[in-house]
C-alpha positions in Angstrom: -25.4 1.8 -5.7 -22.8 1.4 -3.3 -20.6 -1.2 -2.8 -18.2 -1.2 0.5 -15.7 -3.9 0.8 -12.7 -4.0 3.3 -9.4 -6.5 3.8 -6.5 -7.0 5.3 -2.9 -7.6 5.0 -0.2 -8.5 6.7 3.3 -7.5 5.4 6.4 -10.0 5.3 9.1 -9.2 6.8 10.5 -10.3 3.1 8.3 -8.6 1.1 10.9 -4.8 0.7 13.5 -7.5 -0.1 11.0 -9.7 -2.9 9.7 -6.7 -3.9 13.7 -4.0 -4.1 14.6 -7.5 -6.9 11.2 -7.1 -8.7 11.7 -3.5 -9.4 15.1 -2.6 -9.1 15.0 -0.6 -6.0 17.6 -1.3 -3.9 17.7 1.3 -1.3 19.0 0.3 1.7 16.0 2.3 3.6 14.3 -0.9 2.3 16.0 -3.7 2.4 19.0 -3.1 5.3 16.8 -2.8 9.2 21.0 -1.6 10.4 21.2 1.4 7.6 17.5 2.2 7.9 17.3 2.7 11.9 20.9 4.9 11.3 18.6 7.1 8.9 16.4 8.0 12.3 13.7 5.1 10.9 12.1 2.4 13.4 13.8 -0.3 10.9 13.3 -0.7 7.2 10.3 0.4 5.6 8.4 -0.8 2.2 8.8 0.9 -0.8 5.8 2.7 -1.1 5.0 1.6 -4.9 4.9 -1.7 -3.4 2.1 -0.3 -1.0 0.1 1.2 -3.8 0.6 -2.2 -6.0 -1.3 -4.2 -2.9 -3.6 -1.5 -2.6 -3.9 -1.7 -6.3 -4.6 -5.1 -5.9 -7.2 -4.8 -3.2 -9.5 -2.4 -5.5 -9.1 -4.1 -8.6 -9.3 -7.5 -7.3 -10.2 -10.7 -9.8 -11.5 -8.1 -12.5 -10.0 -7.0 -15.9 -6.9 -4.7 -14.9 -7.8 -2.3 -17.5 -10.4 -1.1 -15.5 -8.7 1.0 -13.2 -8.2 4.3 -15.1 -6.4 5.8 -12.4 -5.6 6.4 -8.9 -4.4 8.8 -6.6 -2.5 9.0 -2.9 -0.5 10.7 -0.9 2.4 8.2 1.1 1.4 9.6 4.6 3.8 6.8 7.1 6.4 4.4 6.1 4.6 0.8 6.1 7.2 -1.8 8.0 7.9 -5.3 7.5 5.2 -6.9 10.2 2.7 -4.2 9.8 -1.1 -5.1 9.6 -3.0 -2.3 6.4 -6.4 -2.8 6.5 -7.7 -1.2 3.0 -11.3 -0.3 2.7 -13.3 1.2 0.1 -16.7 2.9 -0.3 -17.3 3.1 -3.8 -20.1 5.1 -6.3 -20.0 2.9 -9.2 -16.7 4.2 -11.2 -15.7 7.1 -8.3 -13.6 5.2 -5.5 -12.8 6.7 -2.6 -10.4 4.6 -0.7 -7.9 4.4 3.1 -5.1 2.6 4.1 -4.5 2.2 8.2 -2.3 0.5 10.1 -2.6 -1.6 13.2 -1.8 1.3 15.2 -4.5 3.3 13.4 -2.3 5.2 11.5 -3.3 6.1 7.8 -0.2 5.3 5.8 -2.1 6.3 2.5 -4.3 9.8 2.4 -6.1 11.2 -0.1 -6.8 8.4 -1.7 -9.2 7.9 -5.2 -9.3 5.7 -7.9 -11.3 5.5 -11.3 -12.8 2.4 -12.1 -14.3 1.2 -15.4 
């Protein structure tokens, strides 16, 4: 049975800065727009564990945590405070395979799986 589900999400332009005192990760890649466009970036990007926590969230939705076994990606382009990630899955019961785009149609997530429960 397959079950195909897709969302979207828009990311705050506080959301490197919530997320650098949640974890610890104060990088200024992430939190300073100044020090991040110095670094040759377009302005501060998201850490990318806070991408795969909201993608994360996206597959495992309302349901038990511990059903997510494991998952897998590859960070492919930084995500930026403002950006739009549409997530979508196509799924085979426990066997997920998932993407992460962009509004510009860049993937900023690649090779991504997941084992569900």
């Amino acid at each position: 049975m397959n079950k195909r589900k897709k969302k979207t999400f828009t990311i705050d332009k506080y959301l490197p800065i919530y997320y650098a005192g949640a974890s610890g990760d104060f990088n200024l890649i992430h939190i300073d727009p100044e020090f991040a466009r110095e670094q040759g970036l377009k302005a501060n990007i998201l850490q990318g564990l806070c991408t795969l926590g909201i993608a994360t969230g996206f597959l495992v939705g309302q349901d038990d945590p511990d059903k997510l076994k494991s998952i897998r990606v590859r960070f492919a382009h930084p995500v930026l405070p403002g950006d739009v990630l549409t997530f979508a899955v196509e799924s085979t019961k426990g066997d997920v395979r998932f993407s992460a785009v962009n509004q510009r149609g860049e993937e900023v997530l690649t090779d991504c799986s997941a084992e569900l429960g």
